[in-house]
SEFITOR-977420 format. One record per residue: x negated, y, z negated of N, C-alpha, C in turn. Coordinates in steps of 0.1 Angstrom, whole numbers, padded with zeros to 4 digits, always signed. Each point is the difference from the previous one (the first is absolute). Layout:
<recs>
XYZXYZXYZ
...
</recs>
This chain:
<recs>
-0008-0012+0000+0008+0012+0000-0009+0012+0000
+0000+0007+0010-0005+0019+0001+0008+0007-0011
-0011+0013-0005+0006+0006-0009+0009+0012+0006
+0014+0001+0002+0003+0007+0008-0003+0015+0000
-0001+0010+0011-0001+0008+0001+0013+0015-0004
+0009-0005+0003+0016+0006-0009-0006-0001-0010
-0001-0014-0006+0001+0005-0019-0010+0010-0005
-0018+0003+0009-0003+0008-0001+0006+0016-0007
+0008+0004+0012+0009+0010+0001+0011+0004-0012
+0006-0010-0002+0012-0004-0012-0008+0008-0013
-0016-0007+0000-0008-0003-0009-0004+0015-0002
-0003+0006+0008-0003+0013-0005+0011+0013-0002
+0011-0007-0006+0013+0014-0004-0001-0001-0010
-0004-0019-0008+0002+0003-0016-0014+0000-0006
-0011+0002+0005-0017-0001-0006+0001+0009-0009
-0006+0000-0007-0006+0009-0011-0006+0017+0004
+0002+0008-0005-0002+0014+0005-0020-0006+0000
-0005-0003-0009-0017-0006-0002-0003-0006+0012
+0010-0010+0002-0003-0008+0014+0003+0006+0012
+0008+0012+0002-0001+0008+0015-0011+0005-0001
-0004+0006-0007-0012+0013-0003-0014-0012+0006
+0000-0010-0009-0012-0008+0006+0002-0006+0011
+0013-0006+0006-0002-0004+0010+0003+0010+0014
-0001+0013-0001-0003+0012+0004-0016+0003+0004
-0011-0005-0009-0011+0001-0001-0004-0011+0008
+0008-0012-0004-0004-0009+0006+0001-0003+0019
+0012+0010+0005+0001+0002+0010-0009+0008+0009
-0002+0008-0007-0011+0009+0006-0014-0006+0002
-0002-0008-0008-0010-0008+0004-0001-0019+0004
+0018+0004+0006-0004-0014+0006+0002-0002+0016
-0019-0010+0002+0000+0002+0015+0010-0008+0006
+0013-0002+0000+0009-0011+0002-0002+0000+0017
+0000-0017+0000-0007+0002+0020+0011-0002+0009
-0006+0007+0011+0017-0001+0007+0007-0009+0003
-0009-0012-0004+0010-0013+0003+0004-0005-0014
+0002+0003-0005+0010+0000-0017+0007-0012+0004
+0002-0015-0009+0009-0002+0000+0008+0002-0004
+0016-0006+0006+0010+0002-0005+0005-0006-0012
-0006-0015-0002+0001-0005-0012-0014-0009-0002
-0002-0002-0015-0013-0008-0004+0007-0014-0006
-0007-0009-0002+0003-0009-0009-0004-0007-0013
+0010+0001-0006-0010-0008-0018-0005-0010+0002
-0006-0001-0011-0009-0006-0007+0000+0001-0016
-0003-0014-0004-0005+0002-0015-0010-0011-0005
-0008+0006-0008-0007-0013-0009+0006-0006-0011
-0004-0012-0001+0011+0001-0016-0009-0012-0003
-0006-0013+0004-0003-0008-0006-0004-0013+0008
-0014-0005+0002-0001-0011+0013+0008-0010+0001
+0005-0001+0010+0008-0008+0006+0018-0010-0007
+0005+0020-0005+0012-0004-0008+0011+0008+0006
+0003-0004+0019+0015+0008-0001+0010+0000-0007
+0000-0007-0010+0015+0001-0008+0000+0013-0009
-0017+0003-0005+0000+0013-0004+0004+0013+0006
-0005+0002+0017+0005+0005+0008+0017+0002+0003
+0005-0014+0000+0017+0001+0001+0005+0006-0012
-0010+0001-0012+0007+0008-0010-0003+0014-0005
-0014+0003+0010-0001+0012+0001+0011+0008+0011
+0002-0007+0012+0010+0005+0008+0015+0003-0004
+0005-0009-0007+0012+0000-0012+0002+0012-0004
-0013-0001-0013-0003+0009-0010-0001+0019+0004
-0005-0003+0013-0004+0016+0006+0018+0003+0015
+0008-0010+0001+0004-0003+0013-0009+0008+0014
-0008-0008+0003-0009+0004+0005+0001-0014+0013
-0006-0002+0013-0004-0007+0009-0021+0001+0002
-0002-0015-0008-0015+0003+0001-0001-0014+0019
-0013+0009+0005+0000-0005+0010-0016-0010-0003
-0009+0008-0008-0013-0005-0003-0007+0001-0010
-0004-0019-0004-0003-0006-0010-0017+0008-0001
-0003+0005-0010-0017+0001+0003-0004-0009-0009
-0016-0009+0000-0001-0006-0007-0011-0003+0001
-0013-0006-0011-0007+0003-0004-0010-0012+0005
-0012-0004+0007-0010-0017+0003-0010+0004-0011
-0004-0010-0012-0006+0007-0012-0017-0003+0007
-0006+0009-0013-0016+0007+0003-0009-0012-0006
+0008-0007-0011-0014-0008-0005-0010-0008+0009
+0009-0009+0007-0004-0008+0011+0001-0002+0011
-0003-0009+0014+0007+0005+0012+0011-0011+0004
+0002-0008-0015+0016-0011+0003+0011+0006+0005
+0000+0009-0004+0013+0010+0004+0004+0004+0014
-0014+0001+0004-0003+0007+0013+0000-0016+0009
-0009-0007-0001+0000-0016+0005+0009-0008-0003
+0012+0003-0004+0010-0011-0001+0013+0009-0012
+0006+0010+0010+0009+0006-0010+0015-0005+0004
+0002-0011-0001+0013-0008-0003+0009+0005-0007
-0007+0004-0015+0012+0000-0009+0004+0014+0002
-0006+0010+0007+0005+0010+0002+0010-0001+0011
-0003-0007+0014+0010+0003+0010+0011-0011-0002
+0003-0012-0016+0009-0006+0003+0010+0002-0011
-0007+0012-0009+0007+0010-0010+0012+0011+0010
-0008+0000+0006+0009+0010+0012+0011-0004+0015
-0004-0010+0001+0007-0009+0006+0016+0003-0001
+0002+0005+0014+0020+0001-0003+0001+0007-0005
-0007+0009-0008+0009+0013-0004+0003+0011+0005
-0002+0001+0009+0005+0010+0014-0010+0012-0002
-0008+0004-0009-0007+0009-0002-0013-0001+0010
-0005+0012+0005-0009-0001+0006-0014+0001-0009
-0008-0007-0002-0014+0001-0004-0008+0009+0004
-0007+0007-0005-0010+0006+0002-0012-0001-0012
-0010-0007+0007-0012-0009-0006-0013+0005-0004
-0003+0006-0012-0005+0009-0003-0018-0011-0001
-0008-0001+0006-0008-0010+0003-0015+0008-0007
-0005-0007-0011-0015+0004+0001-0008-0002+0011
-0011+0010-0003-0006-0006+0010-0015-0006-0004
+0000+0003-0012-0013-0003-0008+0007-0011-0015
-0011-0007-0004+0008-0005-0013-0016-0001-0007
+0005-0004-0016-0011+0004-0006-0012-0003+0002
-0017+0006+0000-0009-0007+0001-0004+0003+0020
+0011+0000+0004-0004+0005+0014-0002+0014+0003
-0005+0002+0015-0007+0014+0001+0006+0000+0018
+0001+0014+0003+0008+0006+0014-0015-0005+0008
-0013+0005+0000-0008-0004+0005+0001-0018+0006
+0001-0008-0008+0001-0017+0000+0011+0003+0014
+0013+0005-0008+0013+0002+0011-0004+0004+0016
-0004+0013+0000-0006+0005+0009-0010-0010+0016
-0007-0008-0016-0010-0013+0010+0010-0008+0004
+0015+0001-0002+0008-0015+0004-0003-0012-0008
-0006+0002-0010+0001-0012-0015+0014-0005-0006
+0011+0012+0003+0012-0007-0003+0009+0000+0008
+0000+0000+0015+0010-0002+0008+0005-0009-0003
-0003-0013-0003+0008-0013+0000+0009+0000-0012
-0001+0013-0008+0011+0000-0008+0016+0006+0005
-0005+0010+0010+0011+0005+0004+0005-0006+0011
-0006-0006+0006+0004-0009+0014+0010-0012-0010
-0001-0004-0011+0006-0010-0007+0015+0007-0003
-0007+0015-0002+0016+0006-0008+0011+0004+0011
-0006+0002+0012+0002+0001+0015+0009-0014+0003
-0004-0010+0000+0005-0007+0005+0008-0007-0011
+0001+0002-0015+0007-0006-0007+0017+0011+0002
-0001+0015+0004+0009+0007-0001+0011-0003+0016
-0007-0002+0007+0002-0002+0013+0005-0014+0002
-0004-0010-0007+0009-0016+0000+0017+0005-0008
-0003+0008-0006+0013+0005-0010+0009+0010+0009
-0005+0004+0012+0007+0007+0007+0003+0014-0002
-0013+0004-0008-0002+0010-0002-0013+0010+0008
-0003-0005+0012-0012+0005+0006+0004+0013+0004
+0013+0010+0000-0002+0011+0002-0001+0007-0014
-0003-0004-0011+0004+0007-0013-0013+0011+0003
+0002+0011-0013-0008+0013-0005-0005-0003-0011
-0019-0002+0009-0009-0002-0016-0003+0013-0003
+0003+0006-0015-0005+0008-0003-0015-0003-0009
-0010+0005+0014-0015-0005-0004-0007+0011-0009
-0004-0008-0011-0014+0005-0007+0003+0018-0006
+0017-0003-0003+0008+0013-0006-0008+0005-0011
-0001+0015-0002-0005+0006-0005-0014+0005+0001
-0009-0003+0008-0013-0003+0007-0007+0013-0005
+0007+0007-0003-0007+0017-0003-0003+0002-0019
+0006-0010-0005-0006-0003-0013-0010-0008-0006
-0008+0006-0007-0006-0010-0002+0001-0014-0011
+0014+0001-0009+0000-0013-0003+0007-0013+0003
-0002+0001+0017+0000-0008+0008-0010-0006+0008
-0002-0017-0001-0011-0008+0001-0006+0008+0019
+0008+0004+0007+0001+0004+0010-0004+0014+0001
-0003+0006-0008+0000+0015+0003-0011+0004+0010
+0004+0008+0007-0008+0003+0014-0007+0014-0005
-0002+0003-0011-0009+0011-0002-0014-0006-0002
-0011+0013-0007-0011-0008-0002-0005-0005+0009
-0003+0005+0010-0007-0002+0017+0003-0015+0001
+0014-0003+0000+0007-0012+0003+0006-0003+0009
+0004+0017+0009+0008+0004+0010+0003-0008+0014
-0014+0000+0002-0007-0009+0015+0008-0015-0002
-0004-0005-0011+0004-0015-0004+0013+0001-0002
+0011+0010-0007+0010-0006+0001+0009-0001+0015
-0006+0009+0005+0008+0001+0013-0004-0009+0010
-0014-0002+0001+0000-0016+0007+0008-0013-0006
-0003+0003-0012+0009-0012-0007+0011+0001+0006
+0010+0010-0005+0012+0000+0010+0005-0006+0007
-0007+0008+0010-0002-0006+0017-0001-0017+0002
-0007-0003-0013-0001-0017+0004+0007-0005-0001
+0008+0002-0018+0014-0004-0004+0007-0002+0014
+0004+0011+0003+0013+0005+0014-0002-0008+0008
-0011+0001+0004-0001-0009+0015-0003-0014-0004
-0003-0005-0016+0004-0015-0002+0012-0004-0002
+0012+0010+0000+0009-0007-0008+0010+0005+0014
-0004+0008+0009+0010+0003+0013-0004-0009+0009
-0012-0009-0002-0006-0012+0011+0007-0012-0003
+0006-0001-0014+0014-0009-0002+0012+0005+0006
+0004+0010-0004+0014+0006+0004+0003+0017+0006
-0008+0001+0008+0002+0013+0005+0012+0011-0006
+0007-0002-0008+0012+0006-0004-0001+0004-0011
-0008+0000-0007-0006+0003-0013-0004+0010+0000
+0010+0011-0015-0004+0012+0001-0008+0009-0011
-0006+0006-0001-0010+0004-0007+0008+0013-0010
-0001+0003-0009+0001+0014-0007-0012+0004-0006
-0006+0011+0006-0009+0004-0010+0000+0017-0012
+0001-0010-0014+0008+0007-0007-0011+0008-0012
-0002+0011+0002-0010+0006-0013+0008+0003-0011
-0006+0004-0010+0002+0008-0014+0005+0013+0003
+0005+0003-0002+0004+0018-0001-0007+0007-0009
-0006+0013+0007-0006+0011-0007-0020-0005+0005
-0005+0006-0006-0015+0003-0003-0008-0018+0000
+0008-0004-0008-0006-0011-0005-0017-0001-0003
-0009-0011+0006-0007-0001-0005-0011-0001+0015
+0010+0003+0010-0005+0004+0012+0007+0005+0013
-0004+0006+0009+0011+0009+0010+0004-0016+0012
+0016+0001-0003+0002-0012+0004-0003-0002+0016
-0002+0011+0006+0000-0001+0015-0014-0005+0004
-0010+0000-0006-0009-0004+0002-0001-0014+0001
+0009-0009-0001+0003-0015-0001+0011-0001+0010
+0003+0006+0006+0009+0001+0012-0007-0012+0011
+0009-0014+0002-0010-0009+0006+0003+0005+0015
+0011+0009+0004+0001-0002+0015+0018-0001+0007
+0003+0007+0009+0014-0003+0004+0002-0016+0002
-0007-0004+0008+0000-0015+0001+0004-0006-0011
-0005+0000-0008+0000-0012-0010+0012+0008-0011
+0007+0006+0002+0008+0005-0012+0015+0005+0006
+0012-0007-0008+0012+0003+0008+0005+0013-0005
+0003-0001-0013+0005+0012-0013-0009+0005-0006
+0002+0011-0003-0010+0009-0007+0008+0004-0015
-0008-0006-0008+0010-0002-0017-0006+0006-0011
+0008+0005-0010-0012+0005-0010+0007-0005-0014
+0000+0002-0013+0003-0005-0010+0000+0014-0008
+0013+0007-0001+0005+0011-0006+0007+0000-0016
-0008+0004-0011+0010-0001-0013+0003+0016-0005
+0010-0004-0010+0001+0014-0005-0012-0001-0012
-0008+0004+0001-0013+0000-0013-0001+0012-0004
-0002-0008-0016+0000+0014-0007-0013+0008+0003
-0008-0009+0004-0015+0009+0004+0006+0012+0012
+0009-0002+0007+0005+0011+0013+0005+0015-0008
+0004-0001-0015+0005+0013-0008+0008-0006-0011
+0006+0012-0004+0004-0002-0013+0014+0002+0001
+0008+0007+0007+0011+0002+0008+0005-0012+0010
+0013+0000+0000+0002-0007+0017+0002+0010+0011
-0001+0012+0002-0004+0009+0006-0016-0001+0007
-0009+0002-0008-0013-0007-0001-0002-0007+0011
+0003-0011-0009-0007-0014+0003+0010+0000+0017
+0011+0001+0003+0001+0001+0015-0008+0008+0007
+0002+0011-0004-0007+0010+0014-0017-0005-0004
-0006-0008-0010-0013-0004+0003+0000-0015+0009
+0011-0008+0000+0000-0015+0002+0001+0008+0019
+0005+0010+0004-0001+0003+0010-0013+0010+0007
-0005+0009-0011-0010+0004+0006-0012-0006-0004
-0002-0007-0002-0016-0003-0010-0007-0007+0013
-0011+0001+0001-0012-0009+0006+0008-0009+0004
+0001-0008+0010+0007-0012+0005+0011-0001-0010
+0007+0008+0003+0010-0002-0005+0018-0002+0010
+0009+0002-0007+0010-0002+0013+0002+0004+0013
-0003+0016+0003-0007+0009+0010-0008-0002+0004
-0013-0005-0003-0006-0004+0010+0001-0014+0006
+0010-0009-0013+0002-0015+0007+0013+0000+0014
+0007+0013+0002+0005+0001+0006-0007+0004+0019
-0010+0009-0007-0006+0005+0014-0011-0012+0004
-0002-0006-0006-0013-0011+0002+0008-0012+0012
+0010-0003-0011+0011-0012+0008+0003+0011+0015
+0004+0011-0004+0001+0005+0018-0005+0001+0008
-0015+0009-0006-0012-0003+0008-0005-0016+0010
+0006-0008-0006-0002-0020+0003+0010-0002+0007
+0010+0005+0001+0017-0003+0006+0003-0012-0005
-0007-0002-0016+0005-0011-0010+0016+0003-0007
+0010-0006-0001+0007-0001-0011-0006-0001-0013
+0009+0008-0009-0006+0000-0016+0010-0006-0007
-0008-0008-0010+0006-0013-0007-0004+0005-0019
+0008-0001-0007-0007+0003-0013+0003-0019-0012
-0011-0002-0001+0004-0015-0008+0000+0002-0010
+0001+0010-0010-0003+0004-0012+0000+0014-0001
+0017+0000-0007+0005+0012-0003+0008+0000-0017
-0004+0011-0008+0008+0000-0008-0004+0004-0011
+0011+0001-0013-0003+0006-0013-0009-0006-0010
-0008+0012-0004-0008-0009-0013+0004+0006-0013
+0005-0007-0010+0003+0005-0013+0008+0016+0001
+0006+0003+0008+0005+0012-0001+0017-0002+0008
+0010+0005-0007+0013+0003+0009+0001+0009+0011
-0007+0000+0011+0004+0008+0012+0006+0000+0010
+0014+0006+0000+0009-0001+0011-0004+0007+0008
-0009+0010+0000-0007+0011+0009-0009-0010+0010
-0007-0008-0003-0007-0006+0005+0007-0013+0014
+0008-0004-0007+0008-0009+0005+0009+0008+0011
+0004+0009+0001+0009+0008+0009-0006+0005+0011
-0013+0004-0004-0009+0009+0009-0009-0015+0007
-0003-0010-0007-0003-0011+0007+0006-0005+0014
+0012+0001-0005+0013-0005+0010+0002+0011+0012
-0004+0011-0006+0007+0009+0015-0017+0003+0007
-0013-0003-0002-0007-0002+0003-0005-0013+0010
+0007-0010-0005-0001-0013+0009+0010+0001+0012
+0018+0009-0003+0004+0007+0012-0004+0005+0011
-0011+0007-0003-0002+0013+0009-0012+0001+0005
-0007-0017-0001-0012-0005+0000+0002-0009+0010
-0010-0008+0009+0000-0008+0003-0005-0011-0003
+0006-0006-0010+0001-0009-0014+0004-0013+0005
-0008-0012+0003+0009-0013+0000+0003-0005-0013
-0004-0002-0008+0002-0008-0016-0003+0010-0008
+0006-0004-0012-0007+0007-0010+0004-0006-0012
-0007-0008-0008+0002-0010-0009+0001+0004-0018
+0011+0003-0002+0002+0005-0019-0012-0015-0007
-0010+0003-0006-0010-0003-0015+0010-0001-0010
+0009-0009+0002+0009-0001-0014-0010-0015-0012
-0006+0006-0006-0010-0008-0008-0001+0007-0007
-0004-0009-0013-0007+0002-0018-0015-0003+0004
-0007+0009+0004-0016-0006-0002-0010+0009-0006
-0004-0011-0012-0004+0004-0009+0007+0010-0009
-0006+0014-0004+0008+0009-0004+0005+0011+0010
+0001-0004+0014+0008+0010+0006+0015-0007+0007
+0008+0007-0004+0017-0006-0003+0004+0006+0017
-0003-0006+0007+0008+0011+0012+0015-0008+0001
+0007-0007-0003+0011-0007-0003+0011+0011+0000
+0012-0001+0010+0013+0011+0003+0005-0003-0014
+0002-0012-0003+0008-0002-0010-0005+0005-0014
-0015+0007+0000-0004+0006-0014+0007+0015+0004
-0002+0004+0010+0003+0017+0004+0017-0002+0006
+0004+0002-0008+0016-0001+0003+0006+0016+0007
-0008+0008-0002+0006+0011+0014-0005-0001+0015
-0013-0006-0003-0006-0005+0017+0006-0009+0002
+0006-0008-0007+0009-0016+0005+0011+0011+0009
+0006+0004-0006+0013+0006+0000-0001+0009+0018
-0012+0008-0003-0002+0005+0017-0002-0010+0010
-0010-0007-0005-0006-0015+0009+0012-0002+0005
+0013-0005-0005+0013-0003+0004+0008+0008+0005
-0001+0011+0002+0006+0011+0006-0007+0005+0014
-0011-0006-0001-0011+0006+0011-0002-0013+0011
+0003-0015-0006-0007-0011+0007+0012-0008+0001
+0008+0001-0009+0011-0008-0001+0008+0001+0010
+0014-0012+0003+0005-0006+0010+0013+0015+0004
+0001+0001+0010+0007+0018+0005+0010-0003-0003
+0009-0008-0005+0016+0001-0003-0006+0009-0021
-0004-0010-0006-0005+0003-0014-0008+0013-0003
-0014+0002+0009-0006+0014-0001+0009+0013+0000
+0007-0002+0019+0006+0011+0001+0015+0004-0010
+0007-0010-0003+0011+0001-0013-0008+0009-0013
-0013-0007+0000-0004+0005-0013-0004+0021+0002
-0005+0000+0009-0004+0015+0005+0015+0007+0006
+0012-0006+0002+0015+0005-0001+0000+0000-0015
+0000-0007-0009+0008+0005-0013-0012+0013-0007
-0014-0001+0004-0004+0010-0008-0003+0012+0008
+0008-0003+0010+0006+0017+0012+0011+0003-0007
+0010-0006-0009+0008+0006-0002+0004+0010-0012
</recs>
């Protein structure tokens, strides 16, 4: 289900006087490209390989999720060489996967990658996704790459090597199934390096994705922290002109609240992925560690999330009774 573009509209008679003013700011500085879609599609995280949690996030929010994201773990490369229990967790639930793939696991180095030491792991994961009848799925490879507490991080004159690495991944796992699609998805903001510098190439990359939160490091305000989640160093504005510059679609796998109630955040999320040319964009509904980004801790962002994503008979009723 696309987030419709009406309820947009609906959506801005009853905003908050806080939320015109910032999403005012926010307009003026957004490069929205001329091919905007008309609608994006959800996504959520919630937990590997449990659509039933999903059916009861979709319930819970009345919401239409279209994609599962989900996690191949870091310790070792079983995950990657034989991830069964992920694609038979998912099996039949109509959700689309999007396969968030290391590319490194503990103990390994991009260089090794680079020399083709582990093709034969991804040719395995290649052809185990592809017997499943999944060879056109979206690996989201080696996400976050711009930080460094990822086994992958392409900083640290790593640059060269991750992007050959890349390149090998791609072309080993599209020499199984040519239909296989790539996202390559950075950290938002500054990070721990300038993510373009790890830019492997149009070839090898379908979507151009970043991983956007509301952090309290962005301000101390929800005022703030938007107009920084949009202007900061690689941040939304420039992840919008970058994806243009590429004539990539932009995909976000990791969006959402941390320990704070922001319905500001969540509204201006939504009319942003509108007016964007946005394929996915996946709600971080998770307890990890001590950061709560969970709808159901922030009960006024729950409340917009459903008025902004939710199914147009329910949304738009709800933006009629508080027009009246």
């Amino acid at each position: 289900m696309g987030f419709s573009s009406r309820r947009a509209v609906l959506a801005w008679s009853t905003v908050s006087i806080l939320g015109l003013l910032v999403s005012q700011v926010a307009s003026a500085n957004d490069p929205s490209t001329p091919g905007a879609a008309e609608s994006a599609s959800l996504g959520v995280t919630i937990a590997p390989a449990r659509p039933d949690l999903i059916q009861r996030f979709e319930s819970t929010y009345d919401v239409d999720v279209k994609y599962a994201i989900d996690y191949l773990a870091t310790e070792d490369w079983s995950s990657i060489d034989n991830p069964g229990w992920w694609i038979n967790g998912w099996r039949g639930s109509g959700y689309e996967v999007i396969w968030s793939v290391p590319m490194l696991v503990n103990g390994t180095s991009l260089a090794q990658g680079a020399a083709g030491e582990y093709d034969h792991h991804f040719r395995s994961l290649a052809r185990a996704l592809n017997d499943a009848g999944l060879g056109d799925a979206t690996i989201r490879l080696g996400w976050e790459f711009n930080g460094n507490w990822q086994y992958w991080y392409a900083g640290g004159g790593n640059q060269t090597d991750f992007t050959t690495y890349w390149r090998r991944i791609v072309n080993t796992m599209r020499a199984v199934s040519p239909t296989f699609r790539f996202d390559w998805c950075a950290n938002a903001g500054p990070s721990s390096m300038p993510a373009d510098q790890a830019y492997p190439g149009d070839a090898y990359v379908d979507t151009v994705g970043i991983d956007a939160y509301d952090g309290p490091w962005l301000g101390s305000t929800p005022a703030q922290r938007w107009s920084n989640n949009l202007n900061q160093s690689y941040g939304l504005v420039w992840h919008a002109s970058f994806a243009a510059a590429h004539g990539k679609p932009m995909t976000y796998g990791e969006w959402g609240l941390i320990n704070s109630d922001n319905p500001l955040y969540i509204q201006n999320m939504h009319d942003w992925f509108i007016t964007n040319d946005v394929a996915w964009a996946s709600y971080f509904d998770v307890l990890s560690g001590s950061n709560d980004h969970r709808l159901a801790s922030h009960p006024s962002s729950a409340a917009t999330f459903t008025q902004d994503f939710g199914s147009p008979a329910t949304s738009e009723g709800m933006w009629e009774v508080a027009e009246d």
